[in-house]
PAMARKOL-326233 format. One record per residue: residue number from 1; x negated, y, z of N, C-alpha, C in turn; residue in one letter. Coordinates in nm, 4 decimals. Layout:
BEGIN
<atom seq="NUM" n_east="X" n_north="Y" n_up="Z" ca_east="X" ca_north="Y" ca_up="Z" c_east="X" c_north="Y" c_up="Z" type="a"/>
...
//
This chain:
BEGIN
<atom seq="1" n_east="-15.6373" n_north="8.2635" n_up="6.0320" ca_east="-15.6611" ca_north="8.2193" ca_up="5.8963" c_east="-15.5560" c_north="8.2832" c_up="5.8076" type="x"/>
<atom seq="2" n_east="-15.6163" n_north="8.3646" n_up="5.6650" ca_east="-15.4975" ca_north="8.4194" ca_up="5.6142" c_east="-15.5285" c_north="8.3037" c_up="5.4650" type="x"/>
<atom seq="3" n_east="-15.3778" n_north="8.3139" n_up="5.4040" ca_east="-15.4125" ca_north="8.2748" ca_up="5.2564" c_east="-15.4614" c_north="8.3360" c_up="5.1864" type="x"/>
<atom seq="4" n_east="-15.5057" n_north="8.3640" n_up="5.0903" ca_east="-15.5402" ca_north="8.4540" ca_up="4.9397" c_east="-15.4438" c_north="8.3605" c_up="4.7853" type="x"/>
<atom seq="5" n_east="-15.4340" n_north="8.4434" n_up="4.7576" ca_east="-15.3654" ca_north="8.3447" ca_up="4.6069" c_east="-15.3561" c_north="8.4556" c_up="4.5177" type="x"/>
<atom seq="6" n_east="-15.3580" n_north="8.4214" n_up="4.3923" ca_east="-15.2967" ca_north="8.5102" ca_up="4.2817" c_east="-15.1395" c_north="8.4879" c_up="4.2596" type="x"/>
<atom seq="7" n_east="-15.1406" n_north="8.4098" n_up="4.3088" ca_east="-14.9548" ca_north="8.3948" ca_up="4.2093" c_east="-14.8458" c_north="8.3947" c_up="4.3785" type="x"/>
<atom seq="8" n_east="-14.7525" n_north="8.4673" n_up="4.3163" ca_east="-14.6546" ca_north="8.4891" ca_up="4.4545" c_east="-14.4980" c_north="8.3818" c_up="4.4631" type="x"/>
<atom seq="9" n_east="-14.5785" n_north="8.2800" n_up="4.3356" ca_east="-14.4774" ca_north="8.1598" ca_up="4.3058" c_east="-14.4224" c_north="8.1028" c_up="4.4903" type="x"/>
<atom seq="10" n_east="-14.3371" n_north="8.0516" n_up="4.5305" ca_east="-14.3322" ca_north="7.9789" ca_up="4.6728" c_east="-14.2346" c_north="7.8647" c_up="4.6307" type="x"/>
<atom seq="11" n_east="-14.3419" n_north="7.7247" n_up="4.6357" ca_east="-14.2716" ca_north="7.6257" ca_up="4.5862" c_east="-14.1895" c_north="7.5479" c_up="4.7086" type="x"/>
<atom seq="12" n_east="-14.1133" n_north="7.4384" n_up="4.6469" ca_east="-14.0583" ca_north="7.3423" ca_up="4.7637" c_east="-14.1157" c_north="7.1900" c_up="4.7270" type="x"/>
<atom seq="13" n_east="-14.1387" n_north="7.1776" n_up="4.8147" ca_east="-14.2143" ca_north="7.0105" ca_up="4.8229" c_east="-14.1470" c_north="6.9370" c_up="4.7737" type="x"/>
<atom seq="14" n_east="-14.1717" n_north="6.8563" n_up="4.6556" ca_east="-14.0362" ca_north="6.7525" ca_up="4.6079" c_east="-14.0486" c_north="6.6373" c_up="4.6906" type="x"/>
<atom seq="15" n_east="-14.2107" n_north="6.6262" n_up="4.7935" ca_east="-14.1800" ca_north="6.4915" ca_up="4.8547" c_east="-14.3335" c_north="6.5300" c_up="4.9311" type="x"/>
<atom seq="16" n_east="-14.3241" n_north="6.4388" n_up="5.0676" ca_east="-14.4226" ca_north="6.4763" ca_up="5.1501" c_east="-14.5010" c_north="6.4908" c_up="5.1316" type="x"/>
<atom seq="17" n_east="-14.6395" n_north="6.5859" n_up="5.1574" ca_east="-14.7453" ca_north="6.6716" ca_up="5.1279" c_east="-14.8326" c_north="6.6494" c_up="5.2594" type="x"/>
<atom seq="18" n_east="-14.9741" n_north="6.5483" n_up="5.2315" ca_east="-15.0365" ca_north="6.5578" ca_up="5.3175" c_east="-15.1455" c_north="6.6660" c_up="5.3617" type="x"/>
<atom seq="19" n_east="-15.1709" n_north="6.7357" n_up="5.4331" ca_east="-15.2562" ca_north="6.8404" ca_up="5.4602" c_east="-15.3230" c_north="6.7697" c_up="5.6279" type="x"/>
<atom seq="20" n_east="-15.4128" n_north="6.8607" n_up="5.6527" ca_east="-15.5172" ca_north="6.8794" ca_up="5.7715" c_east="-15.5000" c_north="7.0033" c_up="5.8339" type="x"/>
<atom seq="21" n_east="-15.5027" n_north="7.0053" n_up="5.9300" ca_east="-15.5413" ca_north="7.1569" ca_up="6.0067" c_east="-15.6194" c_north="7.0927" c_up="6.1149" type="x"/>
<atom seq="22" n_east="-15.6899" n_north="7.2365" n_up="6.1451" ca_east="-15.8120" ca_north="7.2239" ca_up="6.2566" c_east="-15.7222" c_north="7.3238" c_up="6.3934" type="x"/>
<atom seq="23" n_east="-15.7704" n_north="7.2506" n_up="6.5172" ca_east="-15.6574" ca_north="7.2811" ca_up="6.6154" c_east="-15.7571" c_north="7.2510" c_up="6.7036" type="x"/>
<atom seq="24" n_east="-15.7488" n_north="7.2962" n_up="6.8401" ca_east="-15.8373" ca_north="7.3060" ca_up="6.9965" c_east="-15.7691" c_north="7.1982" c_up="7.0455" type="x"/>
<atom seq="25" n_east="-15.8386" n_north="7.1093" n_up="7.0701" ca_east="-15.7619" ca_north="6.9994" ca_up="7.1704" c_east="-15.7473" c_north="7.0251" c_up="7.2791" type="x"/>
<atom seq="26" n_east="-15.6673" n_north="7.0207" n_up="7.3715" ca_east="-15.6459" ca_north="7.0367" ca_up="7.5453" c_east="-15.5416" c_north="6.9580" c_up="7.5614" type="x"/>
<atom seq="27" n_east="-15.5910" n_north="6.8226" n_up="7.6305" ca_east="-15.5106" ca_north="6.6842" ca_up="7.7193" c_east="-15.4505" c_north="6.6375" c_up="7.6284" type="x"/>
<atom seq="28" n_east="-15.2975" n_north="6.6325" n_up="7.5857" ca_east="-15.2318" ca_north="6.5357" ca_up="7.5373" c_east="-15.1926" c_north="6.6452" c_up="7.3892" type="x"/>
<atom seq="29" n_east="-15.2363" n_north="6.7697" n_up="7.3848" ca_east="-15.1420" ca_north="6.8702" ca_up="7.2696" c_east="-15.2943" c_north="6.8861" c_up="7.1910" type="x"/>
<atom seq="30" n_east="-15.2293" n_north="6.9788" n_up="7.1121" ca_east="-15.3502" ca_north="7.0732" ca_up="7.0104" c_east="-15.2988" c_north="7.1820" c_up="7.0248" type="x"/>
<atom seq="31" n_east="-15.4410" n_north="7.3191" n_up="7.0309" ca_east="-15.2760" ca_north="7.4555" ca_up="7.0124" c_east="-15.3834" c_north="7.5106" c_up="6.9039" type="x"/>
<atom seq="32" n_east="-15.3081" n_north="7.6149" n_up="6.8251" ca_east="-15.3916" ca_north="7.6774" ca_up="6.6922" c_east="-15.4990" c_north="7.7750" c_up="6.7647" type="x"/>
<atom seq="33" n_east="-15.6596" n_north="7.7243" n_up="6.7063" ca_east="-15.7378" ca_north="7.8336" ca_up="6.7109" c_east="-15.7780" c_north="7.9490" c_up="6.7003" type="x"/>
<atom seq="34" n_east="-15.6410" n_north="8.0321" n_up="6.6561" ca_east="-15.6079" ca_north="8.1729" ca_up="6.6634" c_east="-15.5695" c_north="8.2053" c_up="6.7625" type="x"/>
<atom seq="35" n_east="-15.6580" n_north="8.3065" n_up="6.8566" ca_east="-15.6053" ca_north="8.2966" ca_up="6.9774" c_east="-15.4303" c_north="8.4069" c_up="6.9564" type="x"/>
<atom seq="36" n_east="-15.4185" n_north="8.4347" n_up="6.8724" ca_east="-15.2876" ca_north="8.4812" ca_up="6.8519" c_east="-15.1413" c_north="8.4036" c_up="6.8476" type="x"/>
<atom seq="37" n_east="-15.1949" n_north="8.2653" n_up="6.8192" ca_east="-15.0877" ca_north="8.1617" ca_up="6.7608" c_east="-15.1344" c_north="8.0521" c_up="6.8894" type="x"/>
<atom seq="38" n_east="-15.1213" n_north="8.0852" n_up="7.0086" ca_east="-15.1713" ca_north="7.9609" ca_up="7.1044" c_east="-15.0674" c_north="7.8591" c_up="7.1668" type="x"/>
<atom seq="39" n_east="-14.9088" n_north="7.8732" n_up="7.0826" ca_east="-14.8593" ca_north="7.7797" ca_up="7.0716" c_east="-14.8743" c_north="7.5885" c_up="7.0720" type="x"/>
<atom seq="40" n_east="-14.8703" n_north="7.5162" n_up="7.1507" ca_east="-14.8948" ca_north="7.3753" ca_up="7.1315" c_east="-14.8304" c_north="7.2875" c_up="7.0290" type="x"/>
<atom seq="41" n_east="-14.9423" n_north="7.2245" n_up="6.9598" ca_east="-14.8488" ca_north="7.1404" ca_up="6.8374" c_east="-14.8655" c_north="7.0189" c_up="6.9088" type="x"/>
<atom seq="42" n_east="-14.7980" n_north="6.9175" n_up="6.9261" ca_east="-14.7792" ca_north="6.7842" ca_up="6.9296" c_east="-14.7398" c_north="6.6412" c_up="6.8400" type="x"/>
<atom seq="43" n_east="-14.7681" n_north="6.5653" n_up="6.8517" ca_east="-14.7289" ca_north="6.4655" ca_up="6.6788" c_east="-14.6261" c_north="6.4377" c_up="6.6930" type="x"/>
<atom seq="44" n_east="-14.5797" n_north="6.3757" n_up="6.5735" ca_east="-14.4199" ca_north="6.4124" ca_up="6.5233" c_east="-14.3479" c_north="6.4742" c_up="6.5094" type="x"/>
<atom seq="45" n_east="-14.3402" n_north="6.5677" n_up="6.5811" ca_east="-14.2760" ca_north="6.6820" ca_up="6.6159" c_east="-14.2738" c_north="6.8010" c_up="6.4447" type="x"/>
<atom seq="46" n_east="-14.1392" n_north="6.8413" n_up="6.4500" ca_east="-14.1260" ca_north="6.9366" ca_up="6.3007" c_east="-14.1336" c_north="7.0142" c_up="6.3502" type="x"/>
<atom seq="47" n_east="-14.2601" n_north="7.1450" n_up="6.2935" ca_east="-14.2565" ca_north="7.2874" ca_up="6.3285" c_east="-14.2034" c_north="7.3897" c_up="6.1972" type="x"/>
<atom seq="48" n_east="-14.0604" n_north="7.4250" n_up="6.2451" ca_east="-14.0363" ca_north="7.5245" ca_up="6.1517" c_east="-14.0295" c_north="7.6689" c_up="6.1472" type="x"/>
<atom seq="49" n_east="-14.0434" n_north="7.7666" n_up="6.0581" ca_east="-14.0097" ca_north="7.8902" ca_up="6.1156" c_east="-13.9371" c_north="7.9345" c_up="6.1383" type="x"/>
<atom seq="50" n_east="-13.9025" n_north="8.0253" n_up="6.2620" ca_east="-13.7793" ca_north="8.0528" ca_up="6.2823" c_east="-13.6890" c_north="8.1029" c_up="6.1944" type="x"/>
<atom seq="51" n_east="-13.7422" n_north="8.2059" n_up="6.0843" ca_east="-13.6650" ca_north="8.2724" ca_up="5.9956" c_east="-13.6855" c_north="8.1601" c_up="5.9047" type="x"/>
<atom seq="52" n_east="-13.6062" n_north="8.0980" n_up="5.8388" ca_east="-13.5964" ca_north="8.0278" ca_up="5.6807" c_east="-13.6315" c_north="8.1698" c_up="5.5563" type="x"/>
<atom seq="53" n_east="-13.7079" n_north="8.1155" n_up="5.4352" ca_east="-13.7294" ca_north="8.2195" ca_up="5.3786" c_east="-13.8239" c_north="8.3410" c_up="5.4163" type="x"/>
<atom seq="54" n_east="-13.8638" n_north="8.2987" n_up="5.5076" ca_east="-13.9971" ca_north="8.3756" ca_up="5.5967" c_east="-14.0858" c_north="8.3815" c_up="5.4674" type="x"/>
<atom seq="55" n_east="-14.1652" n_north="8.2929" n_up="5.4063" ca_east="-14.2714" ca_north="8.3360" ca_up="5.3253" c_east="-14.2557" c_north="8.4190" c_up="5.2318" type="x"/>
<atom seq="56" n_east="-14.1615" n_north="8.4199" n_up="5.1119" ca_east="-14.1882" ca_north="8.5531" ca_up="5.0530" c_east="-14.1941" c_north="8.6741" c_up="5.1887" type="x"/>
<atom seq="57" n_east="-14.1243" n_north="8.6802" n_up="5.2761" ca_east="-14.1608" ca_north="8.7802" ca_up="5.3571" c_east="-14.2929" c_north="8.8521" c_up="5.3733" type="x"/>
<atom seq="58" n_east="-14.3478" n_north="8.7332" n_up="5.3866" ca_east="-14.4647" ca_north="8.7226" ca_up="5.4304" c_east="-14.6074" c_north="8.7656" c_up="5.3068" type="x"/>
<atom seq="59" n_east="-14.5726" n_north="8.7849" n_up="5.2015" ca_east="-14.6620" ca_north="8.8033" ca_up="5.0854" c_east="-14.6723" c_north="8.9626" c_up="5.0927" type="x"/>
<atom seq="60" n_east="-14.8521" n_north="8.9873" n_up="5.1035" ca_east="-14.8665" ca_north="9.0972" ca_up="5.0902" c_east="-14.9828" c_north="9.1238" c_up="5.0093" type="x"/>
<atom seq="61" n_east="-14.9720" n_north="9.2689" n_up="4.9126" ca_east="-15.0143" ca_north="9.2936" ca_up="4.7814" c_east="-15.1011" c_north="9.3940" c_up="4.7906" type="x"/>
<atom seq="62" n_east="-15.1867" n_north="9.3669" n_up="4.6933" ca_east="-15.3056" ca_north="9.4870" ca_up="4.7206" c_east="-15.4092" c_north="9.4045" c_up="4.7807" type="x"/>
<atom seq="63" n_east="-15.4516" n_north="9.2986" n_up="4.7832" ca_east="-15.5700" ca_north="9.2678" ca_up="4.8833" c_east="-15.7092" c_north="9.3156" c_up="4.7792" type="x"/>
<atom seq="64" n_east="-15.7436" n_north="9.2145" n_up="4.6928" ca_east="-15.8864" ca_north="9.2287" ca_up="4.5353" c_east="-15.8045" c_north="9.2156" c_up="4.4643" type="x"/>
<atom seq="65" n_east="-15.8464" n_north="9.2779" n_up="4.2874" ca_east="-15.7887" ca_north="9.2453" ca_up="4.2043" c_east="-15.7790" c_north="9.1041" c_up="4.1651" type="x"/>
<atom seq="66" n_east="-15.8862" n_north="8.9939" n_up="4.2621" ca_east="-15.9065" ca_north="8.8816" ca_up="4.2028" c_east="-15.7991" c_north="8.8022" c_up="4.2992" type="x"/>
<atom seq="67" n_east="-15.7834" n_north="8.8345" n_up="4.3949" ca_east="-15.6425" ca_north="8.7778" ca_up="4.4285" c_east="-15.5699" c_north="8.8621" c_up="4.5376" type="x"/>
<atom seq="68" n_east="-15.4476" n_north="8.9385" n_up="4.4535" ca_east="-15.3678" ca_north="8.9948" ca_up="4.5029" c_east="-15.3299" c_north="9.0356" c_up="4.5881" type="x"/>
<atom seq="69" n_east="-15.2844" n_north="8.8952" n_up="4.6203" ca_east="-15.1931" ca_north="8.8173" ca_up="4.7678" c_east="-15.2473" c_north="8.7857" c_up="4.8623" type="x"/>
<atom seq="70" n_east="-15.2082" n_north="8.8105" n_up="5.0107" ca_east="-15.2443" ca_north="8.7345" ca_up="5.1142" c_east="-15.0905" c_north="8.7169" c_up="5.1683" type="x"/>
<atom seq="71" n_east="-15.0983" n_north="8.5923" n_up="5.2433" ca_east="-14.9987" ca_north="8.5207" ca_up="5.3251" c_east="-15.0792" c_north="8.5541" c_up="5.4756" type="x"/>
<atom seq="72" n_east="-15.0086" n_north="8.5690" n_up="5.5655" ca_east="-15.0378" ca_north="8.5383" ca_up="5.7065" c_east="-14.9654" c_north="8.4741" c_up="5.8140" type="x"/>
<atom seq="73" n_east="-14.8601" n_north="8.5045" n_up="5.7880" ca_east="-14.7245" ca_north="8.4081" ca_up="5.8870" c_east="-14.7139" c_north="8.2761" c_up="5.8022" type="x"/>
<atom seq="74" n_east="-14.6616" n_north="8.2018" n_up="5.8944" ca_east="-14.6596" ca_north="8.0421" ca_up="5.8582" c_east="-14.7924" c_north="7.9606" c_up="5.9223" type="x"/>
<atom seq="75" n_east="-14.7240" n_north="7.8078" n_up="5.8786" ca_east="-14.8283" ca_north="7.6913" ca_up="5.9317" c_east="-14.9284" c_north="7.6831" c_up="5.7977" type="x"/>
<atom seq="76" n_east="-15.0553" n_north="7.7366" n_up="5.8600" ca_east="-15.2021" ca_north="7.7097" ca_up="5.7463" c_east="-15.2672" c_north="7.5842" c_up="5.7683" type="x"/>
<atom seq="77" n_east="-15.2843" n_north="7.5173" n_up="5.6390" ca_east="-15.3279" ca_north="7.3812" ca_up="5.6931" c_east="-15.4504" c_north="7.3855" c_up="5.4978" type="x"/>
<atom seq="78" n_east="-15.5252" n_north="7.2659" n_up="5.5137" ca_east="-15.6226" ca_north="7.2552" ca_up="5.4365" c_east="-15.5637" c_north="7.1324" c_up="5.3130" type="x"/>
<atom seq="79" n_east="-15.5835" n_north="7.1424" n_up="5.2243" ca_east="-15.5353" ca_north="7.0950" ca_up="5.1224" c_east="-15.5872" c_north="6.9529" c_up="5.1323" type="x"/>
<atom seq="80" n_east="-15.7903" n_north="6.9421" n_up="5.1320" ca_east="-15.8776" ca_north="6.8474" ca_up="5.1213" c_east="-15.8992" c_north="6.8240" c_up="5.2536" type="x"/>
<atom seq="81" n_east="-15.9447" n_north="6.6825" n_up="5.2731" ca_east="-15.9878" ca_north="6.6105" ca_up="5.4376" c_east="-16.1332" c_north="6.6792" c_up="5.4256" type="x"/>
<atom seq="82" n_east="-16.2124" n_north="6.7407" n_up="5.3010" ca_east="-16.3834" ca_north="6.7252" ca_up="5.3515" c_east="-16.3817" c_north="6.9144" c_up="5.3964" type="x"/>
<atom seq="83" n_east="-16.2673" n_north="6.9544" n_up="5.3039" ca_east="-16.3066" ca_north="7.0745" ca_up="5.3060" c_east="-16.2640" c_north="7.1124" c_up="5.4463" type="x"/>
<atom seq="84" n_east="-16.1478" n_north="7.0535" n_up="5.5299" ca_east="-16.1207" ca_north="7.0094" ca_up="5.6790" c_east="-16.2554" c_north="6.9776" c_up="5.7573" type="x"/>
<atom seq="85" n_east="-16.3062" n_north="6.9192" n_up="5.6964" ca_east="-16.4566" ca_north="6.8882" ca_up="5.7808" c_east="-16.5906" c_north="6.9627" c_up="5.7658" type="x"/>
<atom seq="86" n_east="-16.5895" n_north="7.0094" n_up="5.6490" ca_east="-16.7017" ca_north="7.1397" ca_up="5.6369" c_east="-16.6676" c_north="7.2573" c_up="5.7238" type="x"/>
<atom seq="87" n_east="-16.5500" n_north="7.2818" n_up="5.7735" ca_east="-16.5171" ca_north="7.4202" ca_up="5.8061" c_east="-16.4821" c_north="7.3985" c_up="5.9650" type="x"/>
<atom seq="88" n_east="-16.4469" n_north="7.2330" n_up="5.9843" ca_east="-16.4505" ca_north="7.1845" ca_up="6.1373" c_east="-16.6504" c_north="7.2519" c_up="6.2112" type="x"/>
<atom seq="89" n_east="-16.7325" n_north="7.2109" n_up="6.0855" ca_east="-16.8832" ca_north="7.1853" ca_up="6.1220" c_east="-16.8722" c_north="7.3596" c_up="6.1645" type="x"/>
<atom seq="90" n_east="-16.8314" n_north="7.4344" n_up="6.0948" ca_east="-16.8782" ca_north="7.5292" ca_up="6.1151" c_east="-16.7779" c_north="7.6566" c_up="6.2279" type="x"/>
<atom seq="91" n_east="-16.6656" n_north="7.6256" n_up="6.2564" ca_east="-16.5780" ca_north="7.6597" ca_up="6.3403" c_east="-16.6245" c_north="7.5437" c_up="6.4631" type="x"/>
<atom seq="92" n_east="-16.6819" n_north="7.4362" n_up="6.4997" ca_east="-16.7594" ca_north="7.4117" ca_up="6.6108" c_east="-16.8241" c_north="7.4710" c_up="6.6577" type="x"/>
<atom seq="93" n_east="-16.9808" n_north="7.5613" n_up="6.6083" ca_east="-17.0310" ca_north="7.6252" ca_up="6.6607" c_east="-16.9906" c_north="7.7742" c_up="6.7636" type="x"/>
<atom seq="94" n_east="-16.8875" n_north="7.8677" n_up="6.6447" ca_east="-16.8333" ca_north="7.9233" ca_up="6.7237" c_east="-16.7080" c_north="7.8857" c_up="6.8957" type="x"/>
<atom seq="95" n_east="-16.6808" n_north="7.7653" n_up="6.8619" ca_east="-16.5636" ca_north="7.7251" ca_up="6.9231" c_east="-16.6165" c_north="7.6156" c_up="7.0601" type="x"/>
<atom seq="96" n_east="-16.6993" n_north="7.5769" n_up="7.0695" ca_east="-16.8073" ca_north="7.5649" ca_up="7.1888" c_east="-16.7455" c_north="7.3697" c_up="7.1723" type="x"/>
<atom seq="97" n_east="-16.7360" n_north="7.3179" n_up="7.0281" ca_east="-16.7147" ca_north="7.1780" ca_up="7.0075" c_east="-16.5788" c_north="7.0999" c_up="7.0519" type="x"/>
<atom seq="98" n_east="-16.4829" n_north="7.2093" n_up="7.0752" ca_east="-16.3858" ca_north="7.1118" ca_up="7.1465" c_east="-16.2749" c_north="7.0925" c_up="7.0839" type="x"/>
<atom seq="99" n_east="-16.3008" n_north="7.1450" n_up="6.9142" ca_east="-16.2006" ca_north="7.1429" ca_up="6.8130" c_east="-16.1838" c_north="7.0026" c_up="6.6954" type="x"/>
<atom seq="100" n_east="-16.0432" n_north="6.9864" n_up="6.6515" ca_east="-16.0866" ca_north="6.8407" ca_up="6.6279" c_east="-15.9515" c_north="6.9094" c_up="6.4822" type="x"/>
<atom seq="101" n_east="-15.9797" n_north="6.8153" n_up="6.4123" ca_east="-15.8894" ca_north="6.7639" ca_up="6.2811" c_east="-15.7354" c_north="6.7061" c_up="6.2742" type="x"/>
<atom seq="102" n_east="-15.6211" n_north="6.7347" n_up="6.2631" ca_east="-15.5234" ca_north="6.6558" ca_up="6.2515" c_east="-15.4519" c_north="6.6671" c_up="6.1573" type="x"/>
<atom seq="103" n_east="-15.4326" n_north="6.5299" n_up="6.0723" ca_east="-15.3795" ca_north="6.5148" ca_up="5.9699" c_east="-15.2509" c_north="6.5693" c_up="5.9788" type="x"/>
<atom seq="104" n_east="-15.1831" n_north="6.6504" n_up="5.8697" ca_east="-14.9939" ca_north="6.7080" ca_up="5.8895" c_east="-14.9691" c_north="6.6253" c_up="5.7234" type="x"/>
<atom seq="105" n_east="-14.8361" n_north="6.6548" n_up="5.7802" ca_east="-14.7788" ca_north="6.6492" ca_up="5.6165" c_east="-14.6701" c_north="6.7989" c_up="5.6377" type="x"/>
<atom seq="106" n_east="-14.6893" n_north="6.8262" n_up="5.5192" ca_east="-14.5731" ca_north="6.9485" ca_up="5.4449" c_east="-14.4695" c_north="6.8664" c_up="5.4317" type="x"/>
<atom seq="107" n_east="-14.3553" n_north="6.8551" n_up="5.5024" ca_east="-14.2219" ca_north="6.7486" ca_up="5.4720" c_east="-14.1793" c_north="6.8249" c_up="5.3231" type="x"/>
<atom seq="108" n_east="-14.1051" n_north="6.6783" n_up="5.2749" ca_east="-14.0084" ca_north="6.7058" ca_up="5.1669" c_east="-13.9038" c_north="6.8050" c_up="5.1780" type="x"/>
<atom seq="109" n_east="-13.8777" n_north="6.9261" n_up="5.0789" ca_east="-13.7784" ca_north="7.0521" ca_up="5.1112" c_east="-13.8447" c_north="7.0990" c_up="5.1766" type="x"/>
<atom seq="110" n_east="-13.9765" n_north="7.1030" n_up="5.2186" ca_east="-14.0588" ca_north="7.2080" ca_up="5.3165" c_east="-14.0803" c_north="7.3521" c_up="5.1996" type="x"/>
<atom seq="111" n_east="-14.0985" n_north="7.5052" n_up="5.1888" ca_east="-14.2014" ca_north="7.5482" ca_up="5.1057" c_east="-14.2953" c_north="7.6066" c_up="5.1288" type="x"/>
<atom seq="112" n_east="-14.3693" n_north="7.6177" n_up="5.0058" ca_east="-14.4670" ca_north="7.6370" ca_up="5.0473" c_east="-14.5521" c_north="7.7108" c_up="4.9525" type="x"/>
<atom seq="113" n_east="-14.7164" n_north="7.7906" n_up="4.9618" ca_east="-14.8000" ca_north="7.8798" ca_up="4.8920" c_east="-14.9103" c_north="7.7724" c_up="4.8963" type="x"/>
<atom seq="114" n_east="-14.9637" n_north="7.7946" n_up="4.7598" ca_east="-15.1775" ca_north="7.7261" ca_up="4.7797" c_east="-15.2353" c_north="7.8474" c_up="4.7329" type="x"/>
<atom seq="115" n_east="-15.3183" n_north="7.8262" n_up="4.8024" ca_east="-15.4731" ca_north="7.9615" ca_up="4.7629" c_east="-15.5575" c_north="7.8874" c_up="4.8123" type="x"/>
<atom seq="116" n_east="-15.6414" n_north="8.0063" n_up="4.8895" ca_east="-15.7546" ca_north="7.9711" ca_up="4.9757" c_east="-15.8133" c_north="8.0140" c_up="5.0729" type="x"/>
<atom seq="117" n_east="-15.8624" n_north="7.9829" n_up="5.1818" ca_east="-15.8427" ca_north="8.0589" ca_up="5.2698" c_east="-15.9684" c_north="8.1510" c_up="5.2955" type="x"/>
<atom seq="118" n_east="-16.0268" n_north="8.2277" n_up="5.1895" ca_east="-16.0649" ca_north="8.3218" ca_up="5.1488" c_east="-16.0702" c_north="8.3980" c_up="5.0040" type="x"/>
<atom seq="119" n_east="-16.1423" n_north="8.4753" n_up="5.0109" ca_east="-16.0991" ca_north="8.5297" ca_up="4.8478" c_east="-16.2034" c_north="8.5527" c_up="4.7871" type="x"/>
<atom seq="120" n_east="-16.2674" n_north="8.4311" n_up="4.7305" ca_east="-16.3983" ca_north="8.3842" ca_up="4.6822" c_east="-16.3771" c_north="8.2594" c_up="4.5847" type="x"/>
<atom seq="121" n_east="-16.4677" n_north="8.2146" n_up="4.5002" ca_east="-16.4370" ca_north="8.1100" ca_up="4.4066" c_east="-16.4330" c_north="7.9758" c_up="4.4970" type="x"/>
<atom seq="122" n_east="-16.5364" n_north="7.9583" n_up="4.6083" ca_east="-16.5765" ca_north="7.7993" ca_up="4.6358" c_east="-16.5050" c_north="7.8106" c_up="4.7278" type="x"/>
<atom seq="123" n_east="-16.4107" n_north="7.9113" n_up="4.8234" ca_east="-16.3336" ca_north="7.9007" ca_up="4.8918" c_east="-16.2123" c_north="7.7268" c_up="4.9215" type="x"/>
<atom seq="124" n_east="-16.2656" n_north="7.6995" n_up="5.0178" ca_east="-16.1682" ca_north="7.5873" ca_up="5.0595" c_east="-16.0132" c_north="7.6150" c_up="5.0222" type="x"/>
<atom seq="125" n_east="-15.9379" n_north="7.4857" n_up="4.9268" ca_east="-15.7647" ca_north="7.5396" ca_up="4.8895" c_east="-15.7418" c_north="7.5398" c_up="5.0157" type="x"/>
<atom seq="126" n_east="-15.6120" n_north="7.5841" n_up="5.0349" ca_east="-15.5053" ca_north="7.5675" ca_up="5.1539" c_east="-15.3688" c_north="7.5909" c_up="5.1055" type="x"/>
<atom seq="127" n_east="-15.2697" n_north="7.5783" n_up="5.2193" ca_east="-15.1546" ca_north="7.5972" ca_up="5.2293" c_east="-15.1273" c_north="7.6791" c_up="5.3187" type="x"/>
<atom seq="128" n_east="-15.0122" n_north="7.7301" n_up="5.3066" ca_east="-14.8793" ca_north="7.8191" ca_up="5.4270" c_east="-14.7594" c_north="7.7533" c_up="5.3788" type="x"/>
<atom seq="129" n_east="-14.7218" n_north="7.7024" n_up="5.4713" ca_east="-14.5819" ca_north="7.6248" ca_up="5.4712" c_east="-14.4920" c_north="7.6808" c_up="5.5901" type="x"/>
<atom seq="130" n_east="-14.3358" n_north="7.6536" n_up="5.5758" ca_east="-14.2734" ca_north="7.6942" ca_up="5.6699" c_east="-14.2210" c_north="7.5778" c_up="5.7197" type="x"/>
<atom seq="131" n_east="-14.3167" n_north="7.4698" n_up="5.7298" ca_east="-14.2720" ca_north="7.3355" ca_up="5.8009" c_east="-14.3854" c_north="7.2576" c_up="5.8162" type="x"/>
<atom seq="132" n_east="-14.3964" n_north="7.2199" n_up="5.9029" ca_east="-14.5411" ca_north="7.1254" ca_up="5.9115" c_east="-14.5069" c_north="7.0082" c_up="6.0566" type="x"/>
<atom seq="133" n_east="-14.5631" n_north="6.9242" n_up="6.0055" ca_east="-14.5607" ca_north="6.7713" ca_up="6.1099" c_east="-14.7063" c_north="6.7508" c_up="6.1539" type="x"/>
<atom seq="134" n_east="-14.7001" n_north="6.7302" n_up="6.2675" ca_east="-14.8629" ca_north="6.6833" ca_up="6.3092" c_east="-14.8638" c_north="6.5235" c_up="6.3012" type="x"/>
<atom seq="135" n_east="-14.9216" n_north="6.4805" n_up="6.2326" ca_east="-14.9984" ca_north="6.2960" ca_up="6.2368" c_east="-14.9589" c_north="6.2426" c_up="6.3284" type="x"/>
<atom seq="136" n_east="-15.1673" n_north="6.2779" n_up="6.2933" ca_east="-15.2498" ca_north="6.2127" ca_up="6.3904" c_east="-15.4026" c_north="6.3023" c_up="6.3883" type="x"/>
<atom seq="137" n_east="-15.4360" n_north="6.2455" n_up="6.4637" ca_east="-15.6215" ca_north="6.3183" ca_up="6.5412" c_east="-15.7087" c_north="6.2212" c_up="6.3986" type="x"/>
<atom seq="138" n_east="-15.8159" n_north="6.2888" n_up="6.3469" ca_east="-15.8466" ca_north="6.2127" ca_up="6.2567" c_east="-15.9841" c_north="6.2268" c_up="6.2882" type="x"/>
//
């Protein structure tokens, strides 16, 4: 999942930020459905990036004139719970049903980018944060 955004602003959370991400369940973990990122997230647990200051790193230019920017490093998570569930319906089919929803929050002093995670108008918002907490299974 990459971001898209126009603006290369990278804010800091003045106070916890609830988000969703969609994650493969296996036994007691979740790991990200990129088979690139097959790392295990677990709840409670703070995932940060190793580099602090990673996201401007991470902003790259030139994508459409209609939005610039793409993000790719960092934790991508979904802004809205439905738009979490429209895109669960449709990442099921490819994903053979065994993918599920878990609520995060963006901690306070986390930062972070919104776009979307394509580069289209009805595109679902999202985030890239360089901190993310897993819930719960929703």
């Amino acid at each position: 999942m990459c971001l898209y955004t126009t603006n290369t602003k990278i804010r800091t959370a003045k106070k916890d930020i609830i988000c969703y991400k969609i994650l493969i369940k296996e036994r007691k973990k979740w790991i990200s459905r990129k088979s690139t990122y097959r790392a295990p997230f677990f709840i409670n647990y703070t995932y940060r990036l190793k580099e602090r200051y990673y996201l401007g790193k991470s902003l790259i230019h030139g994508f459409t004139e209609e939005y610039p920017y793409t993000v790719h490093k960092g934790f991508h998570s979904f802004v809205d719970i439905q738009d979490a569930k429209r895109m669960l319906s449709e990442w099921c089919e490819l994903q053979g049903g065994k993918i599920t929803i878990v609520q995060c929050i963006i901690p306070k002093g986390a930062e972070y980018i919104k776009g979307t995670i394509a580069p289209s108008e009805n595109s679902p918002a999202s985030y890239v944060s360089d901190e993310i907490i897993c819930v719960k299974e929703i």
